[in-house]
C-alpha positions in Angstrom: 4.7 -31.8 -236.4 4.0 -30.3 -239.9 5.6 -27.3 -241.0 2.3 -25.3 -241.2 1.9 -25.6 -237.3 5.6 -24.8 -236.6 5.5 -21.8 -238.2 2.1 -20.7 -236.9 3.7 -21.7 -233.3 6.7 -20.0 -233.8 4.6 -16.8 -234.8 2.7 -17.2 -232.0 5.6 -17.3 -229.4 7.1 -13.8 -231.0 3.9 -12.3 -231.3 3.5 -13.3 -227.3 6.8 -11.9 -226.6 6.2 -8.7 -228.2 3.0 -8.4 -226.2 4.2 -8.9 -223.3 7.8 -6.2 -224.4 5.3 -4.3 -225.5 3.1 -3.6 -222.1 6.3 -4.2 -219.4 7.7 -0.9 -220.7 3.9 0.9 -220.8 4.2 1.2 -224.6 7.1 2.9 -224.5 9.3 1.4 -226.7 11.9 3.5 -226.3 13.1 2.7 -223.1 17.0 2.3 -223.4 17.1 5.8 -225.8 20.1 7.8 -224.2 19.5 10.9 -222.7 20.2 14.2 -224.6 21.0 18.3 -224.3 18.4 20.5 -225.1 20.3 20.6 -228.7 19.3 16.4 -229.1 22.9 15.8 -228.7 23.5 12.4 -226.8 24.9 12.6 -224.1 27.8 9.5 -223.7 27.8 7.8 -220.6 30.2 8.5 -217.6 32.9 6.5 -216.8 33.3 4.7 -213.4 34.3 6.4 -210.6 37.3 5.0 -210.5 37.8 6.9 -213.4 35.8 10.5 -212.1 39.3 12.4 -213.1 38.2 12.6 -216.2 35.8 15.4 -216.2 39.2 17.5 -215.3 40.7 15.8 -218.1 37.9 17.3 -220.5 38.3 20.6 -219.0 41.9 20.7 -219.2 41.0 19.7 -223.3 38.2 22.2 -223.8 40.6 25.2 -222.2 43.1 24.0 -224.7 46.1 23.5 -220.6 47.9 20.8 -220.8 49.2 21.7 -217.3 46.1 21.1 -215.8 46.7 17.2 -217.1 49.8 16.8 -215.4 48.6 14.7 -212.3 46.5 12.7 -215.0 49.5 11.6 -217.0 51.5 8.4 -216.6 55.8 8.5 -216.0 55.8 8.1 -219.6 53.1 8.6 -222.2 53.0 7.9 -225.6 51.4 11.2 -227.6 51.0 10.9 -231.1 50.1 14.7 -232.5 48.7 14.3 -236.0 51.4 12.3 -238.2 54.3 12.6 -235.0 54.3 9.5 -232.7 56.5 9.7 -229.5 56.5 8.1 -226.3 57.6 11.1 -223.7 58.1 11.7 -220.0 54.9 13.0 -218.7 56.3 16.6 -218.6 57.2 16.8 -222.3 54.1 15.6 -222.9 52.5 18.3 -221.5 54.8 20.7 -223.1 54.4 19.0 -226.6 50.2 19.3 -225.8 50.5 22.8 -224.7 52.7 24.0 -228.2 50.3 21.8 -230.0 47.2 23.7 -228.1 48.4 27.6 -228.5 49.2 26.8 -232.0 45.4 25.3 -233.1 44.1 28.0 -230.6 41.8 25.4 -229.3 38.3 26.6 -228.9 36.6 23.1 -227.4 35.8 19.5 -226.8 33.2 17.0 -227.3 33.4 13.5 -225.7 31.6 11.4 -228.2 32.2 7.8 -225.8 33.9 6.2 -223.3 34.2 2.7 -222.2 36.6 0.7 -220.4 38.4 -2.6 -221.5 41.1 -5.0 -219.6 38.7 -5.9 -217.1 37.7 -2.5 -216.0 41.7 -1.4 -215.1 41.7 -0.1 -218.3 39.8 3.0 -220.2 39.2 5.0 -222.8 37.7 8.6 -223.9 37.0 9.5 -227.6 36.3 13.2 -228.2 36.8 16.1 -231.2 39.1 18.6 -230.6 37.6 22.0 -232.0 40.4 24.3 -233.1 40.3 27.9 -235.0 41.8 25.6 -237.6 40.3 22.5 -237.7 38.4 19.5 -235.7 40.3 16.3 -234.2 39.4 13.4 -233.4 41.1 12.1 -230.1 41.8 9.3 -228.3 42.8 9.6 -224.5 43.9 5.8 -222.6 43.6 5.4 -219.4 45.4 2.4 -217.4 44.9 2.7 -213.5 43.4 6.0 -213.6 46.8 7.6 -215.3 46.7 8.5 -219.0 48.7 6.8 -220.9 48.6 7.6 -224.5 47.0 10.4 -226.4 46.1 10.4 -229.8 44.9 13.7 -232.0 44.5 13.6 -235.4 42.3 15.2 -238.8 38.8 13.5 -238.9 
């Protein structure tokens, strides 16, 4: 075969397959767009069940109470609050969060994804932090449902 005719049959096979794309989704090519607030902010998808604590977890952010995390948190969590990294029992944790909280005067949070990695056992939640003083971006880790490190620092 020349390479006139396997370019005009190679056209012709993506041309088909756009046809057929094309009037499988009704015209509507955009079927897999996410679905959005009445602002046209997306909104990120949920994360499994297995994971359904974290809508308290996004609470407990947005109300700026670390106590509320408390059955959330791993024995031992490893917090790292702008340039300070520790790993901490789960109750200084929460102490160190609430300090952190009262002093920012915390006034929201956004959850911009989630996912999950390690075969599902293991998940994630990336968000900003709104504060009086500033926006952080934060990184909460889930392994078997218990957080287990949180991460807040400057965008």
């Amino acid at each position: 075969m020349n390479m006139r005719k396997t370019i005009t049959l190679v056209l012709g096979l993506l041309l088909g397959l756009a046809a057929v794309y094309y009037f499988t989704t009704n015209g509507n090519l955009e079927v897999d767009k996410p679905p959005t607030t009445d602002q046209g902010t997306t909104i990120p998808p949920s994360i499994p069940d297995s994971y359904g604590q974290s809508d308290e977890v996004v609470n407990s952010f947005k109300k700026g109470n670390a106590d509320q995390l408390i059955p959330f948190l791993a024995e031992e969590v490893e917090l790292i609050l702008l340039e300070e990294e520790d790993i901490l029992p789960s109750e200084e944790a929460k102490v160190q969060l609430n300090r952190f909280f009262t002093n920012q005067q915390t006034t929201g949070f956004d959850v911009k994804h989630r996912g999950q990695s390690g075969g599902g056992a293991n998940s994630y939640m990336i968000g900003n932090l709104r504060t009086s003083k500033n926006t952080y971006r934060t990184y909460i880790t889930f392994n078997n449902e218990k957080i287990v490190e949180i991460r807040i620092e400057e965008e």
